[in-house]
N, C-alpha and C positions, 0 to 999 in steps of 0.2 A: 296590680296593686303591690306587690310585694314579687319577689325572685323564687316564692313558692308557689305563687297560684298561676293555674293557666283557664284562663276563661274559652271555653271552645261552642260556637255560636253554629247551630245546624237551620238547615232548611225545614225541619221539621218543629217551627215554634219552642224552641227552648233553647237555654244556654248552661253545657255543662262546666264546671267547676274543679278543678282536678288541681290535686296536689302534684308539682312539677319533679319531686325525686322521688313518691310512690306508688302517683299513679291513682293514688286513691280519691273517689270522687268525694265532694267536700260540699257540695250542693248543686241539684239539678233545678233550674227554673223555668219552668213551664208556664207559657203565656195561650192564650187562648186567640190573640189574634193568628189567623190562617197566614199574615204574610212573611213572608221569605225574612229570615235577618241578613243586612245589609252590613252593618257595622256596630262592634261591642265596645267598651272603651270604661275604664275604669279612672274616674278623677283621682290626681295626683294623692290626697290623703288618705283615702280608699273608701270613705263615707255615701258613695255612688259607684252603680255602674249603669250604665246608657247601654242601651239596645237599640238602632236604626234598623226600620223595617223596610219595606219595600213598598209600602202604601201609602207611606211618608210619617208615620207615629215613633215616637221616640220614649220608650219605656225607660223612665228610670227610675232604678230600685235605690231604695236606702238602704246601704251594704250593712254598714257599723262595722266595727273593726273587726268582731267576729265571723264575718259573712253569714248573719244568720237570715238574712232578708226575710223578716219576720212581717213588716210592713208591704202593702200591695204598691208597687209601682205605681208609680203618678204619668199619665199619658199627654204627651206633647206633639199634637199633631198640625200635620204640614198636608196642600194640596199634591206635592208630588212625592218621589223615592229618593231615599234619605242616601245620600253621597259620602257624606262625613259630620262626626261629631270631636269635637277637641272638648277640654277644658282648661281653665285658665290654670298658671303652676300653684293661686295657691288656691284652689277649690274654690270660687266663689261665681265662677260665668260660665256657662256652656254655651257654645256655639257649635248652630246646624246649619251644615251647606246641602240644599237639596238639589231634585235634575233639573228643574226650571231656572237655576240659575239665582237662586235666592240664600242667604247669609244672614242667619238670624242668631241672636244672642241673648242669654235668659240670666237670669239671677236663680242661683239655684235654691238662694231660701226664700224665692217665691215662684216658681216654676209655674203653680196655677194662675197668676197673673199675666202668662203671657209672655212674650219678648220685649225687651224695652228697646231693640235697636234690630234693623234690618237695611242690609245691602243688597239693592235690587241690581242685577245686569255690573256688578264688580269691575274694574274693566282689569285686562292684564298685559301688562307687557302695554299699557297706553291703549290698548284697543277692546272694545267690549266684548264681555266672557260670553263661550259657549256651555252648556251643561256639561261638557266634559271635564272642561278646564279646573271646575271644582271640584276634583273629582278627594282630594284630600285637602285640609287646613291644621294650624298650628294655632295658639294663644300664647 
């Protein structure tokens, strides 16, 4: 979000929050689903941050500018494990690439409605993706 915060995301359902020159934690977030975090990723204005799990749910918290994620995550789930999340540079689109090879894209001031766009089988390089292949993405 900033060149002070480091978001540090463990196998054990949480993601700590650490100030980058003291080290001092600035907030720990504890989620209750049991699976693994995959990938963290803080929208460019810092109004969000995304959590990819490994059962394919995609936790995003409303940060605010304070990080006081006061609000409960809103849960965006996917049938496989979540590969990558980007957002767009001016906060407005998230996209999720999961292992099935799927590419989806949300509105983030309506995240509960769903994805409004998805790319099934991408191809790359002219030739159709394997789950690897997505294994990161950009906006």
């Amino acid at each position: 979000m900033t060149d002070n915060v480091l978001a540090l995301a463990s196998i054990e359902s949480y993601v700590d929050l650490r100030n980058v020159k003291t080290g001092q934690r600035i907030n720990l977030l504890r989620f209750e689903n049991p699976a693994v975090c995959q990938k963290i990723r803080f929208s460019p204005d810092g109004q969000h941050l995304a959590v990819g799990l490994s059962d394919g749910d995609v936790l995003v918290f409303p940060a605010g500018l304070q990080l006081g994620f006061h609000e409960p995550p809103i849960c965006v789930s996917h049938s496989s494990r979540v590969n990558s999340v980007a957002f767009s540079p001016d906060s407005l689109l998230m996209t999720v690439a999961t292992q099935d090879s799927i590419l989806r894209a949300y509105r983030l001031s309506n995240l509960s409605d769903g994805y409004f766009e998805q790319f099934i089988e991408p191809s790359v390089y002219g030739r159709k993706s394997k789950p690897a292949d997505i294994a990161d993405h950009a906006l």
